[in-house]
C-alpha positions as CSV (number, residue, x, y, z in Angstrom):
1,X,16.8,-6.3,-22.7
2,X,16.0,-10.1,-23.0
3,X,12.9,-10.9,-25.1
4,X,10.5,-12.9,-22.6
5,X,8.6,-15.5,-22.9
6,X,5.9,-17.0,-20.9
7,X,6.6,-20.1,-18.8
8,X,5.2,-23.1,-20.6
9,X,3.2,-24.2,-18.2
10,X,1.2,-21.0,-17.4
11,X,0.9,-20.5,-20.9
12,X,-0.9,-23.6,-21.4
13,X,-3.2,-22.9,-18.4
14,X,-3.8,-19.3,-19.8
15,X,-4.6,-21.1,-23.2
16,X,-7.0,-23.7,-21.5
17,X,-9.0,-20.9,-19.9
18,X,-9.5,-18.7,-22.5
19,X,-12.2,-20.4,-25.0
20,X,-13.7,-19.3,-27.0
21,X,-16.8,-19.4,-25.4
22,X,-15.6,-17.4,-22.7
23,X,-14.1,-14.9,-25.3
24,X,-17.1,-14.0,-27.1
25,X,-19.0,-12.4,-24.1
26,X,-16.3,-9.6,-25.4
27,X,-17.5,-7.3,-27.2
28,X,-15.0,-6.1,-30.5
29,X,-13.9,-2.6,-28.5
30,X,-13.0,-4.8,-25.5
31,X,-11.2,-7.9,-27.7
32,X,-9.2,-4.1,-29.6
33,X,-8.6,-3.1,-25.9
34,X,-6.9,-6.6,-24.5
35,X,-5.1,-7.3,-28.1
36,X,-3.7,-3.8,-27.8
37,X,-1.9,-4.8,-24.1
38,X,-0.9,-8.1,-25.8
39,X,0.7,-6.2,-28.7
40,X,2.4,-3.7,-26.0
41,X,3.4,-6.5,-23.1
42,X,6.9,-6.6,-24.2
43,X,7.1,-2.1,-24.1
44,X,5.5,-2.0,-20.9
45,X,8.2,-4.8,-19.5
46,X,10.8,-2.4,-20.6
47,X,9.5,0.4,-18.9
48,X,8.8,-1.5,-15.9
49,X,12.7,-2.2,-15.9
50,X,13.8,1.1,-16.6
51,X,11.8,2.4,-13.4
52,X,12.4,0.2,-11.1
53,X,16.5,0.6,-12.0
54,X,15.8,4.7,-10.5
55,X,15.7,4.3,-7.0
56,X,12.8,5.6,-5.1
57,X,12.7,5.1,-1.9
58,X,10.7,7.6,0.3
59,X,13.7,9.5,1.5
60,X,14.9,10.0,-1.9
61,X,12.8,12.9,-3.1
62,X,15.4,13.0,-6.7
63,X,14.3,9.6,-7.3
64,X,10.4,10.0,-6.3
65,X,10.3,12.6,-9.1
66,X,12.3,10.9,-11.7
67,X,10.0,8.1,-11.7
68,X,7.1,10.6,-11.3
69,X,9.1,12.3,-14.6
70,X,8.9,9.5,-16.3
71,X,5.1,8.7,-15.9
72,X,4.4,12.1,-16.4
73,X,5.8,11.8,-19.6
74,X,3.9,9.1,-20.7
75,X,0.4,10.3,-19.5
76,X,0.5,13.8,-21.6
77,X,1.7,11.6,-24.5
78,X,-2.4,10.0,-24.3
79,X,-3.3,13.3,-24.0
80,X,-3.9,13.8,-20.2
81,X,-3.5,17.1,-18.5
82,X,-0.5,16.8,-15.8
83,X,0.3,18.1,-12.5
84,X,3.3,17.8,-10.0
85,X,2.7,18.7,-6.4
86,X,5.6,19.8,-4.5
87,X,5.5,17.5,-1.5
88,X,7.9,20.4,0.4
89,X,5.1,20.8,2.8
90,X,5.2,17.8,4.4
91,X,8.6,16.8,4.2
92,X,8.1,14.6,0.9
93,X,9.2,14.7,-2.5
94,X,5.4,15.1,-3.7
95,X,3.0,13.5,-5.6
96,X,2.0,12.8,-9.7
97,X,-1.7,13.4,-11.0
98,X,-2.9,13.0,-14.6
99,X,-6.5,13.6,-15.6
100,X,-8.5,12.9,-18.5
101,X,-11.9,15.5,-18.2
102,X,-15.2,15.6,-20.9
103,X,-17.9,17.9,-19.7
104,X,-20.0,16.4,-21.6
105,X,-19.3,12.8,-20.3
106,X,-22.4,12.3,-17.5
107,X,-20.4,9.3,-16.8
108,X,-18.5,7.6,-13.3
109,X,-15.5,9.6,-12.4
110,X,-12.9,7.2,-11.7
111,X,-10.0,7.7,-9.7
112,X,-7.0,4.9,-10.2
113,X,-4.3,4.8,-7.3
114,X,-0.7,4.4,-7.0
115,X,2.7,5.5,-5.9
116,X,6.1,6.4,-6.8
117,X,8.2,5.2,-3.5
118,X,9.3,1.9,-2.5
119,X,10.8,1.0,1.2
120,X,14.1,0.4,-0.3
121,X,16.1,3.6,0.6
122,X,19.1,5.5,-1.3
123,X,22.0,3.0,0.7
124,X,20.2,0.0,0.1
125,X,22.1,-2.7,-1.3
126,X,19.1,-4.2,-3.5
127,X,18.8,-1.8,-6.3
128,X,18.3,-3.4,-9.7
129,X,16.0,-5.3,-11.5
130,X,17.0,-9.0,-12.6
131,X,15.2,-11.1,-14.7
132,X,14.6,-14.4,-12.5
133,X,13.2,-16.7,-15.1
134,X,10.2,-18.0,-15.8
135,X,8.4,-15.0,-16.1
136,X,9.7,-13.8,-13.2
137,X,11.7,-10.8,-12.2
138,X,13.0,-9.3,-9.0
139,X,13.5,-5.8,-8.2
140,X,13.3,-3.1,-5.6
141,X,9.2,-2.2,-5.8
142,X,8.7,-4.2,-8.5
143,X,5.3,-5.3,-7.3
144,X,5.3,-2.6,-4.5
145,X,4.5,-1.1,-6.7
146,X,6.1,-0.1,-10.2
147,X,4.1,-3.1,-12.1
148,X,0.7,-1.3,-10.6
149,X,2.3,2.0,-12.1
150,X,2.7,0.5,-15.5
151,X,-0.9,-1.6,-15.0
152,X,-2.4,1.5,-14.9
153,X,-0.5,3.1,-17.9
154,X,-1.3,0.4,-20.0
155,X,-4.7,0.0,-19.5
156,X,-5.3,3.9,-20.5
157,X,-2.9,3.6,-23.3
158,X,-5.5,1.2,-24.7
159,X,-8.3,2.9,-24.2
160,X,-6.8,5.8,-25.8
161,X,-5.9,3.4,-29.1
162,X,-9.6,3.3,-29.4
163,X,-10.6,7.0,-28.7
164,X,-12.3,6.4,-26.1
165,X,-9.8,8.0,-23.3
166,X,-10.5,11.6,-23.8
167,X,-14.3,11.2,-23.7
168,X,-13.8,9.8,-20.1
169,X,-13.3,11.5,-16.4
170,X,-10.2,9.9,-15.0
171,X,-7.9,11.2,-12.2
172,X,-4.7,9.1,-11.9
173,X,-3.4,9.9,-8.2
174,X,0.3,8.8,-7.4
175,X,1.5,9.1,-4.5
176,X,5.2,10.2,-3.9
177,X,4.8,8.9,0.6
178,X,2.5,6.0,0.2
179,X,5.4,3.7,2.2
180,X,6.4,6.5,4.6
181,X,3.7,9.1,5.5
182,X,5.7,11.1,7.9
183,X,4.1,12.0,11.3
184,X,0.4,12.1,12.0
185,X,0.7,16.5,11.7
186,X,2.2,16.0,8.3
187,X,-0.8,13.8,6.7
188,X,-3.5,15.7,6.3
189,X,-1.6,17.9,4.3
190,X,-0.2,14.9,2.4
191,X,-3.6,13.5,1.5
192,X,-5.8,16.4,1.6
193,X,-5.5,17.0,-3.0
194,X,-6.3,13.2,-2.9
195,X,-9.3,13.4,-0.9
196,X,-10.3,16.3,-2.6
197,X,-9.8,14.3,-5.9
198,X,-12.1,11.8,-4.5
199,X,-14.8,13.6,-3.1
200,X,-15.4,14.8,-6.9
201,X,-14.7,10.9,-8.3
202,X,-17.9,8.1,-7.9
203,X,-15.4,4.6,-7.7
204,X,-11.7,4.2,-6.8
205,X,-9.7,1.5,-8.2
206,X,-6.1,0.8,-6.4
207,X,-3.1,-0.5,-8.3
208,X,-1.7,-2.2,-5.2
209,X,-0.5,-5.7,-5.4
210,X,-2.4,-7.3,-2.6
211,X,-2.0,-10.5,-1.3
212,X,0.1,-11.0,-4.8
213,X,-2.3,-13.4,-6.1
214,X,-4.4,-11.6,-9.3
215,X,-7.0,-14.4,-8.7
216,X,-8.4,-11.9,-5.8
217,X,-8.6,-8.2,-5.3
218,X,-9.5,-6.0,-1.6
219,X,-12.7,-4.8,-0.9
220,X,-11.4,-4.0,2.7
221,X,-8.4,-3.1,3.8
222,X,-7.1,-2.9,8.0
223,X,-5.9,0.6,8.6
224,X,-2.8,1.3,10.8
225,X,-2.2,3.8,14.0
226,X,1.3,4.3,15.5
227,X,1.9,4.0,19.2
228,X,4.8,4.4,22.0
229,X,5.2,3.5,25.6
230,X,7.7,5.7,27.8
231,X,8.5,4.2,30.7
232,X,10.3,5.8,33.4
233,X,11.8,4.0,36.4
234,X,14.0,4.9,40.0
235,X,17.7,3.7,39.4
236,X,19.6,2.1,42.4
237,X,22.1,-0.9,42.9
238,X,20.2,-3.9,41.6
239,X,20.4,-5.7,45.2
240,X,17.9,-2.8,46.4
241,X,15.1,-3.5,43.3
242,X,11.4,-4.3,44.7
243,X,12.2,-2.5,47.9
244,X,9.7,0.3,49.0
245,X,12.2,3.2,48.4
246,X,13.1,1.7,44.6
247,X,10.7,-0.4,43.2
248,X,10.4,-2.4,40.3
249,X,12.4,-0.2,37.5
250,X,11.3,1.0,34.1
251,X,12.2,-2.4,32.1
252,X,10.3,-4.7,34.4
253,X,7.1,-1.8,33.8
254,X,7.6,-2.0,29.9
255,X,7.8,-5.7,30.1
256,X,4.4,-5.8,32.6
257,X,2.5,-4.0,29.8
258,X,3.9,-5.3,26.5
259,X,2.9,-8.7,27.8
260,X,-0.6,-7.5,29.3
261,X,-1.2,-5.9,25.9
262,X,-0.7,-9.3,24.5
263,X,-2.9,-11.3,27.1
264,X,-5.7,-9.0,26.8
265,X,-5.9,-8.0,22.7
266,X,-4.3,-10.6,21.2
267,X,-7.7,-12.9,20.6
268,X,-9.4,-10.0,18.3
269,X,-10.0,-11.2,15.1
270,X,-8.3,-8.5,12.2
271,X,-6.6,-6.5,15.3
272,X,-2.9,-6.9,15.7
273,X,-0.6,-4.4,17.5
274,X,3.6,-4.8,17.3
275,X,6.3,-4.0,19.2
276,X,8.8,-3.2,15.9
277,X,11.8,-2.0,18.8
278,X,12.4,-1.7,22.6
279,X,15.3,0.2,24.5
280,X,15.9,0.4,27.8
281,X,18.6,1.2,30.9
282,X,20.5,3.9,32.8
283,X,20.7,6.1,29.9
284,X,18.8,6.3,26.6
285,X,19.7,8.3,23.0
286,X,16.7,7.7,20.6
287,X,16.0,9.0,17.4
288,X,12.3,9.2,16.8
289,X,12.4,10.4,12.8
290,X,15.2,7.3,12.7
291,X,13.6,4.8,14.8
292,X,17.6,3.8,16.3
293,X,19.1,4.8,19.5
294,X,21.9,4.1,22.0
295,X,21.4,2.4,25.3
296,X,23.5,2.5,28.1
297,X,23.2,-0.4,31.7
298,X,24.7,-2.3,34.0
299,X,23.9,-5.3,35.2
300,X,23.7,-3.9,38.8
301,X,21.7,-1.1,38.4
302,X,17.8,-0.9,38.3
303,X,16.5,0.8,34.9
304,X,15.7,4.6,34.5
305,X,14.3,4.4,31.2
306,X,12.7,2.3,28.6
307,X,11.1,2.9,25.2
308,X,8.9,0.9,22.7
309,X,7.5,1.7,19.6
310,X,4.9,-0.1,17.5
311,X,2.1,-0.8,15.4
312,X,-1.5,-1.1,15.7
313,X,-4.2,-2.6,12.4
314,X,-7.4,-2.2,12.6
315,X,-10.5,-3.1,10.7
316,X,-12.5,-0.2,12.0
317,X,-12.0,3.0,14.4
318,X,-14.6,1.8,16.5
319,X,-11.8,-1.3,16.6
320,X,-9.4,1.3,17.3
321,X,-10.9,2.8,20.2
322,X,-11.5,0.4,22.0
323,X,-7.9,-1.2,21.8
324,X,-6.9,2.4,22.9
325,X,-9.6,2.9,25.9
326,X,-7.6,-1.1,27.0
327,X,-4.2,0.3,25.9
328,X,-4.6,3.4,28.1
329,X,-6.0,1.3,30.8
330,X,-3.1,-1.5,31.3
331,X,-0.7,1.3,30.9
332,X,-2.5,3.5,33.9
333,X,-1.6,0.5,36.2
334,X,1.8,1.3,37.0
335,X,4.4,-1.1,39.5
336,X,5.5,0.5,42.3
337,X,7.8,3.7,41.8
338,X,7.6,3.5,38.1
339,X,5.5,6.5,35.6
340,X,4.3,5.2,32.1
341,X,2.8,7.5,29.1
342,X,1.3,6.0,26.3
343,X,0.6,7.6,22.8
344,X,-1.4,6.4,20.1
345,X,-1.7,8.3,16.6
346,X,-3.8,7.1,13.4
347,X,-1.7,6.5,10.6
348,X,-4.1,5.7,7.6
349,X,-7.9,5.5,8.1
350,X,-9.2,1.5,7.2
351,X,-10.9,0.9,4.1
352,X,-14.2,-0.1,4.9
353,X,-15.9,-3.0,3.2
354,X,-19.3,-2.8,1.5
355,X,-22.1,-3.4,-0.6
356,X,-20.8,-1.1,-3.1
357,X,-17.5,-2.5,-2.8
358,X,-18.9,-5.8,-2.9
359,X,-20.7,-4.8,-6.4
360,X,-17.4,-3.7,-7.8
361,X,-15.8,-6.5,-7.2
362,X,-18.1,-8.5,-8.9
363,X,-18.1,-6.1,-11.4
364,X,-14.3,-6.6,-11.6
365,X,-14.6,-10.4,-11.6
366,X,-16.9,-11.0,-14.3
367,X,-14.8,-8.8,-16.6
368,X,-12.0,-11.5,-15.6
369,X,-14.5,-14.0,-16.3
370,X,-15.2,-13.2,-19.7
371,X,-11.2,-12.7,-20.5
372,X,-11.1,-16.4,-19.5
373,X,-9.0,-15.8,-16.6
374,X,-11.3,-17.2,-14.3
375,X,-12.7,-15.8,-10.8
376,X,-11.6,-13.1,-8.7
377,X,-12.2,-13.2,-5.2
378,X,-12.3,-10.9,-2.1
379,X,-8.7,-11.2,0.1
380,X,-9.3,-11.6,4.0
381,X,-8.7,-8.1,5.7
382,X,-6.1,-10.3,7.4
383,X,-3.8,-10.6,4.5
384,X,-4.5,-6.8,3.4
385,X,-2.0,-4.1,5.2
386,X,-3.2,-0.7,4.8
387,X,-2.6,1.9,1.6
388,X,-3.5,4.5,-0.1
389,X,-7.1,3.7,-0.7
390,X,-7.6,3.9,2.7
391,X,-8.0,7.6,2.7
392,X,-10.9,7.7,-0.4
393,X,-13.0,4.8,0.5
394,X,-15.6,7.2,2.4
395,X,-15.9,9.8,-0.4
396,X,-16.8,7.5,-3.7
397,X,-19.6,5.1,-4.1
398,X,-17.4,2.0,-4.7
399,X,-13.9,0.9,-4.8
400,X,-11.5,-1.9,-4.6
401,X,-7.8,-2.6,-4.3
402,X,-4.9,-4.9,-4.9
403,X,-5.7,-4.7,-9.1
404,X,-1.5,-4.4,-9.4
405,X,1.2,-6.8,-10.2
406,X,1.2,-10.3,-9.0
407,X,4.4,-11.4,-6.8
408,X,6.2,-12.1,-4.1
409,X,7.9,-11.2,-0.5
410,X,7.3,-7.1,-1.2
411,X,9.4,-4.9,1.3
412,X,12.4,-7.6,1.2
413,X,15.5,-8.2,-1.1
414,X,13.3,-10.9,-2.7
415,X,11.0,-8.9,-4.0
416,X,9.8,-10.4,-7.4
417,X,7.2,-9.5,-9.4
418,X,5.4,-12.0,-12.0
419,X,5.5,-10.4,-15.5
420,X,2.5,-12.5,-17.3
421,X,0.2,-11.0,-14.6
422,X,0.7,-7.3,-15.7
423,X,-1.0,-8.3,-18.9
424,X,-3.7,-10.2,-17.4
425,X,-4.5,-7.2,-14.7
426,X,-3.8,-4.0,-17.5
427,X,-6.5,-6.3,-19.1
428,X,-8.9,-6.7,-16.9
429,X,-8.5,-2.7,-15.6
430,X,-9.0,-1.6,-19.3
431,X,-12.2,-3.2,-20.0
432,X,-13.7,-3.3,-16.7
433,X,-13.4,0.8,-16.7
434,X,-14.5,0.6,-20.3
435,X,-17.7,-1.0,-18.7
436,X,-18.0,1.0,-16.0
437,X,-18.2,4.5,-18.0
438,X,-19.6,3.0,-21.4
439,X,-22.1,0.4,-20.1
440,X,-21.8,-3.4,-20.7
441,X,-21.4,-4.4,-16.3
C-alpha cells in the first residue's frame, strides 16, 4: 500500500492550530493517548483498506461477518470480551459487540456505535478502495461507515497503550442492518440486545460520519417511518373516464394525493416525506422485499391499479402523528369510483435533542479545543438522516453522533472518505472518553 501523506495545505492549517498553548491544557496521559494514534495513523489506513476491499452490503451476510471477523479480531487482541449474534432471526447476517467490564470502576458506562454493512450490495460495480489523492480515498462505505469502525478501534487501542482500557465499562455495539433494517416486525428483534446494552450504559457516542464535516457532531438526529399508498381504480376505454359509471381511475387518485400530500406538509420545518417509486395501469407485478415491479397499460384504458412507496423524517413522533392523522385524512377523500389504503410504519425512533446532549457536545468540543483542532458544533436535524443511535437516545443520560470519518457523497459510487480526519476524530474520541470516565471535563 502507498505511504500517505498529508495535503500540504491541511497540514499547515493543522500545524497553525495546534500551539502550543492550546496543547498544554493536555494533560501527559492525553498527549501519550493522541501521539499513540499519530504513531498508528498509517496501521489504521491499512486496515481501513483491507475492510472496505470485503464487500458488505446488507444482503451479503458472508461479507457482514468477515468484516465483523476482522474487528473481532482486533478487539480481543486489547483484551475485550467478544460476542457474535446470529442475525438469523431477523433475516440479517447479525451483529459484533465487544466489552471492556471493571466491577470496581463506579465510572460512566459508555456505549460506542457502529456498523458492519454498507448500501453497496454483492453485484455492485463499486467495490474497491482507491486512493484519490490528497488525503483522500474513495471506496464502498468508506465513510458509511468503515473509517467510524476503525475510529473507534483506534481510540481504544490507545487507551489500552496506557492501561487504562480494562479499568473502564465499554460496550462496542456494531451493527450488521444499520443500512437495511428489514420490515418493521423484524426490528425489535434486531435492536432489542442493543437497547438492552443501553439501558445498562449512562452516554452513547455514535461513529457515524454525519454531515461529513468533523468540525460538527449530532446532538439530534430525524428519525424515519415507511409508508405506501394502494390505489385501486374501475378500468374502461379511456373515452368513458370521469363518467358516473367509471370515474376517475386509480393513477389520477394516486396523483390527487401525492400532490395534496405535498400542498399540505411540505412547509414543516425538519418533516419531509418521499415518493422513492410509483407504478401504475391495467396490471401490476410488485415486489415489496425488492422494491421493482412490472406494469402493464394502454393508452386507452382507465387505470386499475397504482402503487407508491416512500419515506417519511421526522424530528419527533408527536411530528409523526400528526403527518399521519393528515396522511390518513387526504387519503380518506377518495375521486369518484376509486378505493385508497394507506400504511405508515416507524422505521427508526428520532434521536431526541437535549440538555444532556447539549453537555456532551460541549464536552466533546472542548476536548477538540484543547487538541487545537478548533470548535465543534451541533449539525441542523436537517442535514442528519437517521441511524443507529436513534434506538438508545432514551435509555442513557447523554449522547451524540456523527464522531466518524469525514467525507463525501456516502450511498454513491463517489463515496470518499478523508484520511487525515480519522486521526483527528480517533483523537478526540480517546481523550474525551478518557475524560468522561477518569475526570478532567
Amino acid at each position: 500500500m502507498k505511504r500517505l501523506r498529508p495535503n500540504t495545505l491541511a497540514l499547515l492549517l493543522i500545524l497553525a492550530m495546534t500551539s502550543p498553548t492550546a496543547l498544554a491544557q493536555l494533560s501527559e496521559v492525553e498527549r501519550n493517548l493522541a501521539s499513540y494514534i499519530d504513531a498508528h495513523h498509517d496501521a489504521a489506513i491499512e486496515l481501513l483498506e483491507e475492510v472496505v476491499n470485503i464487500n458488505s452490503g446488507t444482503q451479503n451476510f458472508a461479507g457482514v461477518a468477515a468484516v465483523g471477523r476482522i474487528f473481532q479480531a482486533r478487539f480481543e487482541a486489547l483484551g475485550m470480551s467478544t460476542q457474535w449474534i446470529d442475525g438469523a432471526a431477523w433475516n440479517r447476517s447479525g451483529h459484533l459487540v465487544a466489552r471492556s467490564y471493571d466491577a470496581a470502576n463506579s465510572g460512566p458506562h459508555l456505549l460506542l456505535i457502529g456498523h458492519l454493512d454498507t448500501v453497496f450490495q454483492s453485484d455492485s460495480l463499486f467495490q474497491r478502495y482507491r486512493y484519490l489523492g490528497d488525503n483522500i480515498a474513495s471506496g464502498p462505505g468508506i465513510a458509511d461507515m468503515k473509517g467510524g469502525d476503525v475510529i473507534i478501534l483506534q481510540a481504544l487501542s490507545a487507551l489500552n497503550d496506557q492501561d487504562l482500557l480494562e479499568s473502564m465499562n465499554v460496550t462496542v455495539y456494531m451493527t450488521g442492518d444499520e443500512e437495511s433494517t428489514g420490515p418493521g416486525e423484524n426490528q425489535a428483534l434486531a435492536r432489542a440486545d442493543m437497547i438492552a446494552a443501553a439501558v445498562t450504559a449512562d452516554i452513547a457516542l455514535g461513529f457515524e460520519n454525519g454531515d461529513g464535516n468533523p468540525a460538527t457532531a449530532i446532538p439530534a438526529r430525524r428519525g424515519y417511518a415507511s409508508w405506501e399508498l394502494k390505489i385501486k381504480g374501475s378500468p374502461a376505454h379511456s373515452s368513458q373516464i370521469f363518467q358516473d359509471e367509471v370515474g376517475a381511475g386509480a393513477i389520477f387518485e394516486i396523483a390527487r394525493i401525492l400532490n395534496s400530500f405535498y400542498q399540505e406538509l411540505a412547509g414543516e420545518k425538519y418533516l419531509t416525506f418521499n415518493p422513492g417509486i410509483i407504478m401504475g395501469g391495467t396490471d401490476l407485478e410488485f415486489d415489496s422485499d425488492e422494491s421493482r415491479g412490472k406494469a402493464f397499460g394502454l393508452s386507452n384504458v382507465v387505470s386499475q391499479d397504482a402503487i407508491a412507496r416512500g419515506d417519511l423524517r421526522m424530528i419527533s413522533t408527536a411530528q409523526t402523528d400528526r403527518a399521519r392523522v393528515t396522511m390518513e385524512r387526504i387519503v380518506a377523500n377518495n375521486l369518484p369510483l376509486t378505493e385508497a389504503e394507506f400504511s405508515l410504519s416507524q422505521g427508526m425512533p428520532p434521536f431526541p435533542d437535549s440538555e444532556g446532549n447539549r453537555r456532551l457536545l460541549g464536552y466533546f468540543s472542548r476536548v477538540s479545543e484543547d487538541l487545537g483542532y478548533g470548535e465543534v458544533t451541533a449539525v441542523d436535524p436537517s442535514r442528519a438522516g437517521a441511524a443507529d443511535i436513534s434506538y438508545v437516545g432514551d435509555h442513557v443520560d447523554m449522547a451524540i453522533d456523527g464522531m466518524g470519518m469525514g467525507g463525501a457523497n456516502d450511498h454513491t459510487v463517489n463515496e470518499t472518505g478523508d484520511l487525515e480526519s480519522m486521526r483527528v476524530q480517533a483523537q478526540r474520541a480517546a481523550i474525551l472518553m478518557y475524560r468522561l470516565v477518569h475526570g478532567g471535563l
